[in-house]
C-alpha positions as CSV (number, residue, x, y, z in Angstrom):
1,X,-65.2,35.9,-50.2
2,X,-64.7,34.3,-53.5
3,X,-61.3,33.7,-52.5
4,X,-62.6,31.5,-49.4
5,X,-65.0,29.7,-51.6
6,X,-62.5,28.5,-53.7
7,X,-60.5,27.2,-50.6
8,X,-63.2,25.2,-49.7
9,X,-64.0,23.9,-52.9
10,X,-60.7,22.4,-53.5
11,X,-60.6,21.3,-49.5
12,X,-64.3,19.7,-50.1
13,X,-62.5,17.9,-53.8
14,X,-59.4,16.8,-51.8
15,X,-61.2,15.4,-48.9
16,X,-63.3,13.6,-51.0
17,X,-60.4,11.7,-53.4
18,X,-58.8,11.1,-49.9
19,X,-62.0,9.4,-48.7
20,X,-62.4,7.4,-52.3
21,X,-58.8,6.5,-51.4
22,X,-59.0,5.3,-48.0
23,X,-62.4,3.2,-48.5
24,X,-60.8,1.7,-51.2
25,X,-58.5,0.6,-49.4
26,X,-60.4,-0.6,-46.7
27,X,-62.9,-2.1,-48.7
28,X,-59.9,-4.4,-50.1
29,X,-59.0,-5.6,-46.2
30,X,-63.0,-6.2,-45.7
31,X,-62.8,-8.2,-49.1
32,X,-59.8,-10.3,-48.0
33,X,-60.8,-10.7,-44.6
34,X,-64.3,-12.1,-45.7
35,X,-62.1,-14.4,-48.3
36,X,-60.4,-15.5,-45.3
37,X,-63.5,-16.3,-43.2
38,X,-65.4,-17.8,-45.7
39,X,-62.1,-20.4,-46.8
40,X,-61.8,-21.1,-42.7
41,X,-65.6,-22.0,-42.7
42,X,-65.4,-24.3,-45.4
43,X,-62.9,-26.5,-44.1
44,X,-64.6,-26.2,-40.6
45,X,-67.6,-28.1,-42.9
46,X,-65.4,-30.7,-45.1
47,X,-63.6,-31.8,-41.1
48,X,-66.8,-31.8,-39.6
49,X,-67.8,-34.2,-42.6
50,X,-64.7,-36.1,-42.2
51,X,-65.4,-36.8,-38.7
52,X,-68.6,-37.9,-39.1
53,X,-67.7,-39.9,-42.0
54,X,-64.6,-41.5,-41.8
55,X,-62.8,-40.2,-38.1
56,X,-59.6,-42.1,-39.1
57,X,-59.2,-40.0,-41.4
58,X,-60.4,-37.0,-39.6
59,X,-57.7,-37.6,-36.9
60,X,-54.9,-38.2,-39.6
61,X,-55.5,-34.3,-40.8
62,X,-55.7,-33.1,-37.6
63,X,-52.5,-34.7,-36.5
64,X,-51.1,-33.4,-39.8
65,X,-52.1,-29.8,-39.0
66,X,-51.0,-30.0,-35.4
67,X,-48.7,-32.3,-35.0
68,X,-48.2,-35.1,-33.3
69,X,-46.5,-34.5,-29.6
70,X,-46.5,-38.8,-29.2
71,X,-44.0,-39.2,-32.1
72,X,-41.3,-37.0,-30.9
């Protein structure tokens, strides 16, 4: 009996480094993703300024970042 104790002791200790691990882990995507959102939202705000402010210059950075299909 002691014997099966032990085996589930060291099953319960592994299972719970492998879970630190693998949060860890994920944690780090959530972080990055969320880093990601966040940068994509503030330039969603700074073009939405642009346009309101000064469209000239709102259209120049959006033919910068997708090209412009009149030029070729």
């Amino acid at each position: 009996m002691v014997r099966t104790v032990g085996g589930f002791a060291v099953l319960a200790v592994v299972a719970m480094i492998g879970f630190k691990l693998l949060m860890g882990v994920f944690g780090a995507l959530v972080g990055l993703l969320m880093t990601i959102i966040w940068w994509a939202f503030l330039g969603f705000v700074v073009y939405t300024l642009l346009k309101i402010f000064a469209p000239g210059v709102a259209n120049r950075i959006r033919e910068a970042i997708r090209g412009n299909p009149a030029a070729s």
